[in-house]
VOZA-777217 format. One record per residue (C-alpha): x, y, z; residue in three letters; residue number from 0. Coordinates in nm, 2 decimals. Example, Ala and Ser with C-alpha at 12.3 -4.5 7.8 and 13.67 -1.06 7.14 Angstrom:
VOZA-777217
ATOM      px      py      pz  residuo  num
ATOM    1.23   -0.45    0.78      ALA    0
ATOM    1.37   -0.11    0.71      SER    1
end
This chain:
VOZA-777217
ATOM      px      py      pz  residuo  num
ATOM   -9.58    6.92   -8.28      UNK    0
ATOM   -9.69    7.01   -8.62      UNK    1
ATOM   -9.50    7.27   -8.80      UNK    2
ATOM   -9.77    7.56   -8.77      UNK    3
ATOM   -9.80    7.48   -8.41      UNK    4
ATOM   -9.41    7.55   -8.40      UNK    5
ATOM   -9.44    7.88   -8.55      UNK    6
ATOM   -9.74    8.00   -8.29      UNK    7
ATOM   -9.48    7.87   -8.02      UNK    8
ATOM   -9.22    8.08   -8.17      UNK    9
ATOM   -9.44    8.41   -8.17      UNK   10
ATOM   -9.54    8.32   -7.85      UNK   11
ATOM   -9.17    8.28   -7.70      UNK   12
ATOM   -9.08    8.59   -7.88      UNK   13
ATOM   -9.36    8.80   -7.71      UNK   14
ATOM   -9.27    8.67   -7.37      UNK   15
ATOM   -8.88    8.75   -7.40      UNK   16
ATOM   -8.95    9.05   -7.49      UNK   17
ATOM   -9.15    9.14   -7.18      UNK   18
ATOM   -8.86    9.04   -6.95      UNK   19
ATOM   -8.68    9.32   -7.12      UNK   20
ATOM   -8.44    9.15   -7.38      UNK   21
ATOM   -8.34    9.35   -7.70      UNK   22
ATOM   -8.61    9.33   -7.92      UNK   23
ATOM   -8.37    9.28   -8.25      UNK   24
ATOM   -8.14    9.10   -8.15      UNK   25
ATOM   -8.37    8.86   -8.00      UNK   26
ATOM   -8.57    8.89   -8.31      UNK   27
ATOM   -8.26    8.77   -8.53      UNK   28
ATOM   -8.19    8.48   -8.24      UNK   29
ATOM   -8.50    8.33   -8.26      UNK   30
ATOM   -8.56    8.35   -8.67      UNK   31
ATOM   -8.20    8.15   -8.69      UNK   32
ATOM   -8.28    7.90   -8.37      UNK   33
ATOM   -8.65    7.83   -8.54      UNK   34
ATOM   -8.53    7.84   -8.90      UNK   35
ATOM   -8.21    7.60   -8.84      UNK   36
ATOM   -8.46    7.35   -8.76      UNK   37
ATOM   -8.73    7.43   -9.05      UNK   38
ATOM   -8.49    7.41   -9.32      UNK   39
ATOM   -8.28    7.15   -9.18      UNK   40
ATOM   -8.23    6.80   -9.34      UNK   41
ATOM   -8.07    6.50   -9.24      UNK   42
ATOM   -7.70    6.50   -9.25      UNK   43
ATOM   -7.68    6.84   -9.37      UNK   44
ATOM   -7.37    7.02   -9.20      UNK   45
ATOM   -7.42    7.31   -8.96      UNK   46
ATOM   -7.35    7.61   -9.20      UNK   47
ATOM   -7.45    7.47   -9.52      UNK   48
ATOM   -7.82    7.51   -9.31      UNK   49
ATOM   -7.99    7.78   -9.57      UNK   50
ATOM   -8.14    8.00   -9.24      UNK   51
ATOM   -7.77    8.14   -9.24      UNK   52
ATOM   -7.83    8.20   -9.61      UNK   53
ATOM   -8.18    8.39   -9.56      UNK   54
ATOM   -8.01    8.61   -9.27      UNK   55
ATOM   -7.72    8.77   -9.51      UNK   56
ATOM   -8.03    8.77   -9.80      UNK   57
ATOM   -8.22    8.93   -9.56      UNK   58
ATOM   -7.90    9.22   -9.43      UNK   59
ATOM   -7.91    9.30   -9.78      UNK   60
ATOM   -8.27    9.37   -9.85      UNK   61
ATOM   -8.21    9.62   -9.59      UNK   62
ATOM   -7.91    9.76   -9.63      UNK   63
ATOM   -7.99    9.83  -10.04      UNK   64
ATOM   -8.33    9.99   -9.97      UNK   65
ATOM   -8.38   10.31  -10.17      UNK   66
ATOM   -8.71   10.39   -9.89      UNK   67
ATOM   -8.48   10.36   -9.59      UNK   68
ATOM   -8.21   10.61   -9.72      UNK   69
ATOM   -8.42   10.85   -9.62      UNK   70
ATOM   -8.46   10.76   -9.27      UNK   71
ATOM   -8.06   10.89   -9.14      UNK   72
ATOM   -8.11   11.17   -9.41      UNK   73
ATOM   -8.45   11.31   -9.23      UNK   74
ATOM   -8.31   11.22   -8.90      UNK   75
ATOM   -8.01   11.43   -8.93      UNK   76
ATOM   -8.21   11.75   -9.07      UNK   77
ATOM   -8.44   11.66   -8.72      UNK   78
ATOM   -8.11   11.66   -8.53      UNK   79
ATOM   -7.96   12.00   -8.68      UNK   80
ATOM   -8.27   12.20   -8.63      UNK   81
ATOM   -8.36   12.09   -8.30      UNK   82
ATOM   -8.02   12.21   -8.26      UNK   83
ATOM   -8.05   12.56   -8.45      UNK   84
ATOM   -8.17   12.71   -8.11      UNK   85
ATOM   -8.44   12.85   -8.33      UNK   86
ATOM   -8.76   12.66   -8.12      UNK   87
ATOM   -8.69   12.96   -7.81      UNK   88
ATOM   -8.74   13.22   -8.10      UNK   89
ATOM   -9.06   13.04   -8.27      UNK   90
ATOM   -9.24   13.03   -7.94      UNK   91
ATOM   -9.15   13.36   -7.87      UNK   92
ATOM   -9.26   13.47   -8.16      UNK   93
ATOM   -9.59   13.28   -8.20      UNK   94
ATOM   -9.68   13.40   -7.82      UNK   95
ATOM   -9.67   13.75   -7.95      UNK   96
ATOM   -9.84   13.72   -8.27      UNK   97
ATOM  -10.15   13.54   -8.08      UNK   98
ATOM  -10.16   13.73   -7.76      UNK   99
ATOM  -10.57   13.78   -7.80      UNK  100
ATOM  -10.63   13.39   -7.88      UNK  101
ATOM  -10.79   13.24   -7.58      UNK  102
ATOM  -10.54   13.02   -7.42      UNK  103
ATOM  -10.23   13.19   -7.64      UNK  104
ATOM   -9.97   13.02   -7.47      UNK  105
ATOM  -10.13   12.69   -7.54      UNK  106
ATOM  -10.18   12.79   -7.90      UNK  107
ATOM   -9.84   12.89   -7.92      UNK  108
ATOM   -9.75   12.56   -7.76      UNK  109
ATOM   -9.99   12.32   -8.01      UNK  110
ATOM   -9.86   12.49   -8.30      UNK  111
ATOM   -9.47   12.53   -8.22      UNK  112
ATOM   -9.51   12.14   -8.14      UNK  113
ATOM   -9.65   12.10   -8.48      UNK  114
ATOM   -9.39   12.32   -8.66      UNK  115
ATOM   -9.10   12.13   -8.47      UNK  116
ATOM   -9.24   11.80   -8.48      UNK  117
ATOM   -9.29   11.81   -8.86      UNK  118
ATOM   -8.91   11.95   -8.93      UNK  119
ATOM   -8.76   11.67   -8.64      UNK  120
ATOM   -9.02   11.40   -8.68      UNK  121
ATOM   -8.81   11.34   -8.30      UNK  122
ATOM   -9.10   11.29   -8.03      UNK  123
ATOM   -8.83   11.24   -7.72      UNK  124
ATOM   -8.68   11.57   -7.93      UNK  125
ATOM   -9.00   11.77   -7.92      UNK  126
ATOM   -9.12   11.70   -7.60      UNK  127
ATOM   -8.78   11.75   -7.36      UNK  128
ATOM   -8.70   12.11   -7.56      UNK  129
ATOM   -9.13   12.18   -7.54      UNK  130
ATOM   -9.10   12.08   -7.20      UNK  131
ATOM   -8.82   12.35   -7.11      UNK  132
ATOM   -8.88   12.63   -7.27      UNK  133
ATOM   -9.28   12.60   -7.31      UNK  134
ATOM   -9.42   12.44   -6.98      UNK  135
ATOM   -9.24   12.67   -6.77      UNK  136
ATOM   -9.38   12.97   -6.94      UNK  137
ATOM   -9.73   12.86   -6.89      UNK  138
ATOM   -9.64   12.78   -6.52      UNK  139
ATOM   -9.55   13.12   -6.46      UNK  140
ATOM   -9.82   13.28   -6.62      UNK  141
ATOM  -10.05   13.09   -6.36      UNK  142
ATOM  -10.18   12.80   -6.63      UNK  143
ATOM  -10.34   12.47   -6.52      UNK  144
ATOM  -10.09   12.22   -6.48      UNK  145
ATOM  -10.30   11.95   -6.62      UNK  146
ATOM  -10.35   12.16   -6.96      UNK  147
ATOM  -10.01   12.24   -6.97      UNK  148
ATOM   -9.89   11.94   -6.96      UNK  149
ATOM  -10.09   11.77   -7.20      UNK  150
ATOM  -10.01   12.08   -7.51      UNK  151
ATOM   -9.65   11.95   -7.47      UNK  152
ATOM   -9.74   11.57   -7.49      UNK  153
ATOM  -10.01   11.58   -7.75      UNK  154
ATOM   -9.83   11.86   -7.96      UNK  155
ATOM   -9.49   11.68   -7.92      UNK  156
ATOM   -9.61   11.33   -8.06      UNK  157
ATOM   -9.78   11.54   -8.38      UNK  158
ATOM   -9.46   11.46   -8.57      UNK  159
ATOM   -9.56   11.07   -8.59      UNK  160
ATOM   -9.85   11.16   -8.81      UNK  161
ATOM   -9.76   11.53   -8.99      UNK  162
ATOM   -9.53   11.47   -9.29      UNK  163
ATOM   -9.18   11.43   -9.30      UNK  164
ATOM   -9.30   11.14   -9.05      UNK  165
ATOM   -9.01   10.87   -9.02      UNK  166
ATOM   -9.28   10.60   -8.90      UNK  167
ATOM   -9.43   10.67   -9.27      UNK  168
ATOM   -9.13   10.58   -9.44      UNK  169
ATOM   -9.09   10.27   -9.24      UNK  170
ATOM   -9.43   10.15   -9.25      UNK  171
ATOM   -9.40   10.28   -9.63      UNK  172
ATOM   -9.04    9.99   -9.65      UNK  173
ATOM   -9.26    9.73   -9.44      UNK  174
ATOM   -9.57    9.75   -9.65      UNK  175
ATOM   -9.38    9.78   -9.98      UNK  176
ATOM   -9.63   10.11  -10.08      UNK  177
ATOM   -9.51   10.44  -10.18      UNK  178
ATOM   -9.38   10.64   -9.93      UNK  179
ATOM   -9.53   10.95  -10.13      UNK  180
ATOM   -9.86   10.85  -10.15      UNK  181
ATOM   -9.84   10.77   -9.78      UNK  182
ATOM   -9.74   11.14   -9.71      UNK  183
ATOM  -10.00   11.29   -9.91      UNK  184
ATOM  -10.24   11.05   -9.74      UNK  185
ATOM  -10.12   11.20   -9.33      UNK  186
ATOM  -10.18   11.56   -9.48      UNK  187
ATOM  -10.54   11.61   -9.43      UNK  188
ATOM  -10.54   11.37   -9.10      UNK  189
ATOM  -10.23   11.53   -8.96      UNK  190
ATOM  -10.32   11.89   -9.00      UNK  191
ATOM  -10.72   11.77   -8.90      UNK  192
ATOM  -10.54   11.66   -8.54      UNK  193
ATOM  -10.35   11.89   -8.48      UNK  194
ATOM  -10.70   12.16   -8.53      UNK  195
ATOM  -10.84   12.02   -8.32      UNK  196
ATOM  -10.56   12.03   -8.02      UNK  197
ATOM  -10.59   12.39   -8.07      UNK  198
ATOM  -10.97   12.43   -8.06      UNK  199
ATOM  -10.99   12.22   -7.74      UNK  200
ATOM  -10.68   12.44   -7.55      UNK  201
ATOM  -10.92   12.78   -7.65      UNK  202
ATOM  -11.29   12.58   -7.59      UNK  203
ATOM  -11.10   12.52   -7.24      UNK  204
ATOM  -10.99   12.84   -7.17      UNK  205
ATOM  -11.32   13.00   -7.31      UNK  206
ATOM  -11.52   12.82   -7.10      UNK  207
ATOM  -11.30   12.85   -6.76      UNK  208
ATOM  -11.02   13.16   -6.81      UNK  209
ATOM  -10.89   13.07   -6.51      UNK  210
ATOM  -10.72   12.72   -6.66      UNK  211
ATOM  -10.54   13.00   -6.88      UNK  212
ATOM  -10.52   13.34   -6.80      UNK  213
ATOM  -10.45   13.63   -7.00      UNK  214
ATOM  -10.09   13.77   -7.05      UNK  215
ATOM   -9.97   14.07   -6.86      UNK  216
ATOM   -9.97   14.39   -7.10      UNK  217
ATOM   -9.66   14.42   -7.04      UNK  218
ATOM   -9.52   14.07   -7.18      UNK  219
ATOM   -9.76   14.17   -7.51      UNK  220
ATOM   -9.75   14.54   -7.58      UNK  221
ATOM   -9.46   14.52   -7.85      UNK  222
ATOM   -9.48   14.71   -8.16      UNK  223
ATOM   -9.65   14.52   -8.50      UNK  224
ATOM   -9.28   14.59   -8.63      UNK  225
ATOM   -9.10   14.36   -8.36      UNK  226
ATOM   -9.36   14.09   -8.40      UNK  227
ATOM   -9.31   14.13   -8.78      UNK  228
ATOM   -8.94   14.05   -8.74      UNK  229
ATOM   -8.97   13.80   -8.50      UNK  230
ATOM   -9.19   13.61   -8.71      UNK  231
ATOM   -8.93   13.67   -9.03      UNK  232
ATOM   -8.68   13.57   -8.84      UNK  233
ATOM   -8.82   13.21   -8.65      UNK  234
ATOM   -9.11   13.11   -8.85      UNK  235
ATOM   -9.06   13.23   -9.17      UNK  236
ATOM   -8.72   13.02   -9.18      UNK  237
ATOM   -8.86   12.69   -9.06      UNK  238
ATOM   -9.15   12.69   -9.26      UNK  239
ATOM   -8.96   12.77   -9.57      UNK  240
ATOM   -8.74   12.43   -9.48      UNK  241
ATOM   -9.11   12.26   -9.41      UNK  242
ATOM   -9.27   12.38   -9.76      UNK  243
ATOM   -9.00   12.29   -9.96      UNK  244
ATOM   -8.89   11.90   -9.82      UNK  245
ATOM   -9.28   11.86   -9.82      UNK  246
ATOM   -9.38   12.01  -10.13      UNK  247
ATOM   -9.11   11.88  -10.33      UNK  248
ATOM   -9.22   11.51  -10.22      UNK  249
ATOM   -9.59   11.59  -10.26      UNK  250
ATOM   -9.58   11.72  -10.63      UNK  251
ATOM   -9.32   11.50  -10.78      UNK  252
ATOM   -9.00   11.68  -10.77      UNK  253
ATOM   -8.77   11.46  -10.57      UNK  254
ATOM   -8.81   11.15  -10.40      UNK  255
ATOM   -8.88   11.13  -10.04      UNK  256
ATOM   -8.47   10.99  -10.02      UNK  257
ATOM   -8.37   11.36  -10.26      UNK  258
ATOM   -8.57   11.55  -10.06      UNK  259
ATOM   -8.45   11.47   -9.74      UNK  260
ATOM   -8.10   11.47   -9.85      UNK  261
ATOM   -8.21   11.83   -9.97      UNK  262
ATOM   -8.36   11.96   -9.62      UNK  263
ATOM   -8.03   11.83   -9.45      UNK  264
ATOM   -7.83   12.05   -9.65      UNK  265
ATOM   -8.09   12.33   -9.57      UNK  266
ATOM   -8.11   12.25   -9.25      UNK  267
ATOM   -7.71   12.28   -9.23      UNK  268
ATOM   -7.73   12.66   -9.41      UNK  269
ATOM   -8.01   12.70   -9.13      UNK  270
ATOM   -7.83   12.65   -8.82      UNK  271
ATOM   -7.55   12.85   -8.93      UNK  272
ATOM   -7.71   13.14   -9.04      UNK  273
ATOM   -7.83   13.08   -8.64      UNK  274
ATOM   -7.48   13.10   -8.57      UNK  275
ATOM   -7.52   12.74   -8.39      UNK  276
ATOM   -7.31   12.53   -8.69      UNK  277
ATOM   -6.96   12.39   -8.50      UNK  278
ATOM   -6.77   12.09   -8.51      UNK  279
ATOM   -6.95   11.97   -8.17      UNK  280
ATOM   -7.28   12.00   -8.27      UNK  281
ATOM   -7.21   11.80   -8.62      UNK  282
ATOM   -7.05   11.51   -8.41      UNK  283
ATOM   -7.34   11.49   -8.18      UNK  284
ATOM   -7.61   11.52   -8.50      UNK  285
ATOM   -7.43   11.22   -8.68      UNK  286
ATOM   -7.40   10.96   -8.38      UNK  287
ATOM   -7.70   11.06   -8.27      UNK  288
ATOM   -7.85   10.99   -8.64      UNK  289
ATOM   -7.61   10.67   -8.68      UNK  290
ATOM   -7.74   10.52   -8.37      UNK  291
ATOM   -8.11   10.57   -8.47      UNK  292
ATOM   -8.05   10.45   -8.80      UNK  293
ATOM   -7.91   10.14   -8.70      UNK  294
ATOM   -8.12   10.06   -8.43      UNK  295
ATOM   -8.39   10.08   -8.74      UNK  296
ATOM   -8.19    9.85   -8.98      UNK  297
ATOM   -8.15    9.58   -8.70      UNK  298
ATOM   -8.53    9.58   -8.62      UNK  299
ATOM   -8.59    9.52   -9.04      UNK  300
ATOM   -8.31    9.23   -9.02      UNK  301
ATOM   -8.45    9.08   -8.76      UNK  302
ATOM   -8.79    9.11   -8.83      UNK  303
ATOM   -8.77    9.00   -9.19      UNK  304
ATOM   -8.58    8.67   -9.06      UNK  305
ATOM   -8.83    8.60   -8.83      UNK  306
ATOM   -9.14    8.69   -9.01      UNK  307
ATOM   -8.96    8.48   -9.32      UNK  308
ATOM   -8.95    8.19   -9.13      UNK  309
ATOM   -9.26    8.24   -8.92      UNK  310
ATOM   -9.43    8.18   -9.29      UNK  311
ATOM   -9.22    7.89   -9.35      UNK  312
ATOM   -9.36    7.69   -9.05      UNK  313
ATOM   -9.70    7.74   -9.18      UNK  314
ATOM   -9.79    8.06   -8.88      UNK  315
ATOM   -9.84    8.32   -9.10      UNK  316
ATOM  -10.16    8.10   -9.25      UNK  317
ATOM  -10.28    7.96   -8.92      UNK  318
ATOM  -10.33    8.34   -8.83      UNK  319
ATOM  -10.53    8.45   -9.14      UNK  320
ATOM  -10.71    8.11   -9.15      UNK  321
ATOM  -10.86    8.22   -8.79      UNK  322
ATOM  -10.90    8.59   -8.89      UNK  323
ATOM  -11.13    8.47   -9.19      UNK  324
ATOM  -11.29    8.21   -9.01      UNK  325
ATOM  -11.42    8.48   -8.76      UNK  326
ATOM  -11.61    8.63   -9.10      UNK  327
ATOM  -11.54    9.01   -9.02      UNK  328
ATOM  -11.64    9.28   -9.24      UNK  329
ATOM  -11.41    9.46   -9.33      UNK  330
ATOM  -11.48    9.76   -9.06      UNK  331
ATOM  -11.51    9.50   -8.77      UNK  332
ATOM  -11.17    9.39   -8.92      UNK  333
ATOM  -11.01    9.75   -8.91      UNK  334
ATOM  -11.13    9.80   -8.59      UNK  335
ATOM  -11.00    9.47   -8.40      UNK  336
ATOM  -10.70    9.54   -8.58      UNK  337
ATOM  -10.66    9.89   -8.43      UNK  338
ATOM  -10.72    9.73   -8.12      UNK  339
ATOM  -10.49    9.50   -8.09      UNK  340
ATOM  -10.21    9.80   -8.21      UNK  341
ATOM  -10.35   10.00   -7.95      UNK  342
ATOM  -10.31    9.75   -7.64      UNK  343
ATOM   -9.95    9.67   -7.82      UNK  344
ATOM   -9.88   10.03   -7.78      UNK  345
ATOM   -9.87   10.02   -7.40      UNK  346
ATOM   -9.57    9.78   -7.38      UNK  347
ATOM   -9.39    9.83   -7.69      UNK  348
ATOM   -9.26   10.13   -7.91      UNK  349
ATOM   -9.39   10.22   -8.26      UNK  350
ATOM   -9.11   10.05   -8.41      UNK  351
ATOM   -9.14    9.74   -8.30      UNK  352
ATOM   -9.52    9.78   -8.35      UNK  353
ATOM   -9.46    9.85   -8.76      UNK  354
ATOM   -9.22    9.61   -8.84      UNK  355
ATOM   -9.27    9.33   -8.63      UNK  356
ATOM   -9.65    9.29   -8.58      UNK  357
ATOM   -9.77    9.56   -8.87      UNK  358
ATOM   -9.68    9.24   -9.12      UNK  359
ATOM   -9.91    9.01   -8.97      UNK  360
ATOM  -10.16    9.22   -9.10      UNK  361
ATOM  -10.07    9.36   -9.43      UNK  362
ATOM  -10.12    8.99   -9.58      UNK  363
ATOM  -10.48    9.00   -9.49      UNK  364
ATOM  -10.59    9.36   -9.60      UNK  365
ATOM  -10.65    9.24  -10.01      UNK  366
ATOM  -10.88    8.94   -9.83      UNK  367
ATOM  -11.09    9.25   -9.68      UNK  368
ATOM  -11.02    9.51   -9.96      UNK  369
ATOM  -10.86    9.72   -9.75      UNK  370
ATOM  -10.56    9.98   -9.92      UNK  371
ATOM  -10.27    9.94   -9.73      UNK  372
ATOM  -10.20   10.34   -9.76      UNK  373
ATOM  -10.57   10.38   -9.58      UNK  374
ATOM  -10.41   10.11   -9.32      UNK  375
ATOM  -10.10   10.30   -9.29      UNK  376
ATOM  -10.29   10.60   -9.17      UNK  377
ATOM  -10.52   10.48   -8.95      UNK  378
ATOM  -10.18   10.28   -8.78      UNK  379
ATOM  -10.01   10.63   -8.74      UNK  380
ATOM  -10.33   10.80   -8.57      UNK  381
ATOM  -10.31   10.47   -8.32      UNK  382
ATOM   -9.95   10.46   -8.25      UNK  383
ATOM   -9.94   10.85   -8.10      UNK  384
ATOM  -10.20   10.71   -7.87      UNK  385
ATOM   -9.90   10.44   -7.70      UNK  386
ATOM   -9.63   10.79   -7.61      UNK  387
ATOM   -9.96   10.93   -7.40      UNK  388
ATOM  -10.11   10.58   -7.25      UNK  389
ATOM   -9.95   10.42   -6.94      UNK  390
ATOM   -9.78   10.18   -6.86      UNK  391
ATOM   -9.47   10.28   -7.11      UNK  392
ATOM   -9.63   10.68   -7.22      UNK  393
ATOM   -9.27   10.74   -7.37      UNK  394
ATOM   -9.42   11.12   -7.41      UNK  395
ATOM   -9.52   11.17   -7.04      UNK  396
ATOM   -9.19   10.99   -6.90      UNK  397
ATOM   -8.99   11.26   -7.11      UNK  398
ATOM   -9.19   11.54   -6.99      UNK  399
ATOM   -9.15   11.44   -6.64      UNK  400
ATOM   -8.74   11.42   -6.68      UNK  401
ATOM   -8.79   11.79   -6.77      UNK  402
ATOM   -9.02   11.93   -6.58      UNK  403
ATOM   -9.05   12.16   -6.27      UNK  404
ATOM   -9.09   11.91   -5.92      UNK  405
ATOM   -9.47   12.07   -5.87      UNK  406
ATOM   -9.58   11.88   -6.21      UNK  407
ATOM   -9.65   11.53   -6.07      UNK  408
ATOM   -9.66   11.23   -6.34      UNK  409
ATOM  -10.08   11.18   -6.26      UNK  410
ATOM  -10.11   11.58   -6.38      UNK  411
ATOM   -9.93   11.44   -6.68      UNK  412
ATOM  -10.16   11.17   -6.75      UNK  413
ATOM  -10.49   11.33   -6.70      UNK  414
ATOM  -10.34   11.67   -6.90      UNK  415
ATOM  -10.28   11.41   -7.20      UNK  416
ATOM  -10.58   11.21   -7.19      UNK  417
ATOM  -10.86   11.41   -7.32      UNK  418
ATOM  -10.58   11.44   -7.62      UNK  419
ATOM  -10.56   11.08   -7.69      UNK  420
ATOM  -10.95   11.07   -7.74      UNK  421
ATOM  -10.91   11.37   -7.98      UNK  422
ATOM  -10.70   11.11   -8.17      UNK  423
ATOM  -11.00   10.83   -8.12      UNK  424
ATOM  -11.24   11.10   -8.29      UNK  425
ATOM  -10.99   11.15   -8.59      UNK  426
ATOM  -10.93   10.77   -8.65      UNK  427
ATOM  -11.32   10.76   -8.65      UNK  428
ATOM  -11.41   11.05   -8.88      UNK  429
ATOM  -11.10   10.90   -9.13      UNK  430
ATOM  -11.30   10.57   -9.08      UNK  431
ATOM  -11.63   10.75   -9.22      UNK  432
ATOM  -11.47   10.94   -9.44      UNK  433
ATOM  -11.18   10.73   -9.64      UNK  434
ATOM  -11.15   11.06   -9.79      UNK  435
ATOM  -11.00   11.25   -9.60      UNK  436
ATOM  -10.66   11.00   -9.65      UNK  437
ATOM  -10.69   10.89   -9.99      UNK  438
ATOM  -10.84   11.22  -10.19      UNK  439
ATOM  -10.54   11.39  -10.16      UNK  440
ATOM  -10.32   11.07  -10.33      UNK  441
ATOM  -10.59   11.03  -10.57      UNK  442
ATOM  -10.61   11.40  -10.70      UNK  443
ATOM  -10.20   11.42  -10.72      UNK  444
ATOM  -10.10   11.08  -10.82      UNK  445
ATOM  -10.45   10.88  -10.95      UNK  446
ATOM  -10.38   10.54  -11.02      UNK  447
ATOM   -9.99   10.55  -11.02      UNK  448
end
C-alpha cells in the first residue's frame, strides 16, 4: 500500500472505532502514534528516538500554551456559577409576567429565557435539564401542547451554540486559526435572526390554533406594573448587565475574548452571591465541573492535531482535496456538500468532535473555493444545533426526556423540535444569500484587521 492509501485506511479505522463506542481522544492520540511510528520510521532507528513521540509532546504544547483556549474553563466556569445563581426560576417568572398578552407567553417566555441562559452558560445539557424543570412543567399545567412545549425547551436550549459567548466559536476560532472576535461579531446577526424567528413561529402557532397555547388565568397575571417592574430589575436586569458587558467588551475592542471571560467569571461570582447562592459547595462543583470540560476539550485538540499531523504526512490530506477539486464544485455546491456531510456527522457524533476532528479536513480547501473561514465558521454553528435535535444521538431531546413529566413521550420530543431544526435550514439559507448578515458586522467593527 502506498502511503496515501495508508492514511485513507487510517481515517477509515478511526471512523469505525469510534462507532463501537471507544473514546474518541484517546483513540485519536493511539492511532496518530500507531500510524506515525511507521511514517517517520527508518531503518534501525530505536523505538523512542521515533520523532511521532516528538510531534505528540510538540503537539501537548501547542495546546496547553493557547491564548484562544484560555477562555474556554474561564467561560465555562461563569456558565457554571450562573446556572447556579438560582436566578433562571426568577427570569422566567419574570418574563411570564411582563408578556402575559403575547400569544403563546409562556413559549415566549420559554424562547427568550433559553436565549438569555444559553448566551450567559453557552451549556446546552445546562439549559435544557433547568428549562426542562422549571419551564415545561409550567406550560403543562397551563394546558399547552406537549409537542410545542417540548420543542421551546430544545430549540431555545441549543441557542447558546450559536449566540455569543459560544464556546464552539472559540474552538472552531483555535481549530481554524481565525479570530475569535471577528467570529463573535459574525454569530450576532445570525444568532439573534434564529432565535426571532423561534419566537414568531411559538405565537404564528398559537395565533392560528389558541388551543396549542391557551391564555393564562387572570389570576396568575393580574400583578401590579410595580411588581413586574421589580421582578424584571431584579432577574433580567442582572443577567443582561453580565451579557452586555462580557459581549460588548469583546465586540468593541476592550478585552480579549480570554480578559473578558476572566472578567464575567468574577461577575458572575459577585452575582451569585448577591443571590445569596455563593458557598463552598457550589464553588467545588463549578471548578470540577469546569476542569473536566476543559480537559476533555484539550485531549480532543491533542489528539486531533497528532492525527490530522500525520494524516498529512501520509499524503491523506491531499488525496482528499485532489477528489474535492476534481469534482469541479462552485463554490456554493462546495458549501453545501460540506454542510451535508456535518449534518449527517451530527447524528452520531458531538459538536466537538465534529470541529476539531473533521472541521480540518475542510479548512485547507476553503482559499481553493474563496470561501472566508469566519463565513464557514458560521454556517458550521447553524448546522451543528441541528445534531442535539436530530435522532439517532438528539443530545437535546435525550436531556429533556431525563427531566420531564412521564406523559411527555420521546416521539412528542422529536416532532415538537423538528419544525425548529428547519427554522435553522431557513437561517443557514438566507446567511447563504446574504453573506452579509455574518460578515457586515466584522467588517464595519474591525475592516481588514
Amino acid at each position: 500500500m502506498t502511503d496515501p492509501q495508508i492514511g485513507l485506511l487510517m481515517l477509515c479505522l478511526f471512523i469505525f472505532i469510534i462507532m463501537l463506542g471507544f473514546p474518541i481522544a484517546f483513540t485519536l492520540m493511539a492511532m496518530g502514534v500507531s500510524f506515525g511510528f511507521y511514517a517517520y520510521y527508518t531503518p534501525g532507528q530505536e523505538f523512542f528516538q521515533n520523532r511521532v513521540f516528538t510531534l505528540l509532546v510538540q503537539k501537548t504544547f501547542e495546546v496547553t500554551s493557547s491564548d484562544v483556549l484560555v477562555a474556554v474553563p474561564l467561560f465555562l466556569f461563569m456558565g457554571y456559577l450562573v446556572e447556579r445563581a438560582n436566578i433562571l426560576d426568577r427570569l422566567f417568572h419574570s418574563l411570564q409576567l411582563s408578556m402575559k398578552n403575547v400569544p403563546g407567553a409562556l413559549a415566549v417566555a420559554t424562547l427568550i429565557t433559553c436565549a438569555m441562559f444559553a448566551t450567559a452558560t453557552g451549556i446546552v445539557g445546562a439549559v435544557v435539564t433547568l428549562m426542562g424543570l422549571l419551564a415545561l412543567p409550567a406550560m403543562l399545567r397551563a394546558g399547552y401542547d406537549v409537542r410545542l412545549s417540548a420543542g421551546v425547551v430544545c430549540a431555545g436550549g441549543c441557542l447558546g451554540i450559536l449566540i455569543p459567548p459560544s464556546i464552539l466559536l472559540i474552538v472552531y476560532a483555535a481549530t481554524a486559526g481565525v479570530s475569535a472576535v471577528k467570529l463573535y461579531a459574525a454569530a450576532f446577526i445570525p444568532g439573534f435572526m434564529l432565535a426571532g424567528f423561534y419566537v414568531l413561529y411559538a405565537m404564528t402557532r398559537a395565533i392560528i390554533n389558541p388551543a396549542l397555547a391557551p391564555k393564562l388565568p387572570k389570576e396568575q397575571t393580574d400583578v401590579p406594573f410595580s411588581t413586574v417592574l421589580w421582578a424584571l430589575a431584579t432577574s433580567f436586569l442582572p443577567l443582561a448587565l453580565l451579557i452586555v458587558s462580557v459581549l460588548g467588551a469583546i465586540l468593541f475592542g476592550l478585552a480579549t475574548p480570554s480578559e473578558a471571560a476572566a472578567a464575567g467569571a468574577l461577575m458572575s461570582i459577585v452575582l451569585a452571591a448577591a443571590y445569596r447562592s455563593l458557598n463552598y459547595e457550589m464553588m467545588r462543583e463549578s471548578v470540577y465541573l469546569t476542569v473536566r470540560a476543559t480537559a476533555m476539550v484539550c485531549y480532543l485538540f491533542i489528539g486531533s492535531w497528532t492525527f490530522s499531523a500525520v494524516f498529512a504526512l501520509l499524503g491523506g490530506q491531499s488525496v482528499v482535496e485532489e477528489f474535492f477539486l476534481s469534482m469541479n464544485l462552485s463554490p456554493v455546491m462546495f458549501l453545501l456538500l460540506t454542510q451535508v456531510i456535518i449534518f449527517l456527522l451530527g447524528w452520531p457524533l458531538e459538536w466537538t468532535e465534529i470541529i476539531i476532528i473533521f472541521v480540518p479536513i475542510f479548512l485547507p480547501l476553503l482559499p481553493k473555493f474563496g470561501i472566508d473561514p469566519v463565513f464557514f465558521g458560521i454556517l458550521v454553528a447553524l448546522n451543528t444545533q441541528t445534531a442535539f435535535n436530530t435522532p439517532p444521538v438528539a443530545m437535546a431531546a435525550f436531556y429533556l426526556k431525563g427531566v420531564a413529566p412521564p406523559q411527555v413521550q420521546l416521539s412528542d420530543i422529536f416532532s415538537g423540535a423538528l419544525p425548529y431544526v428547519f427554522m435553522v435550514f431557513l437561517t443557514m439559507a438566507l446567511v447563504y444569500i446574504f453573506p452579509g448578515l455574518a460578515l457586515w458586522l466584522p467588517e464595519v467593527l474591525y475592516g481588514n484587521r
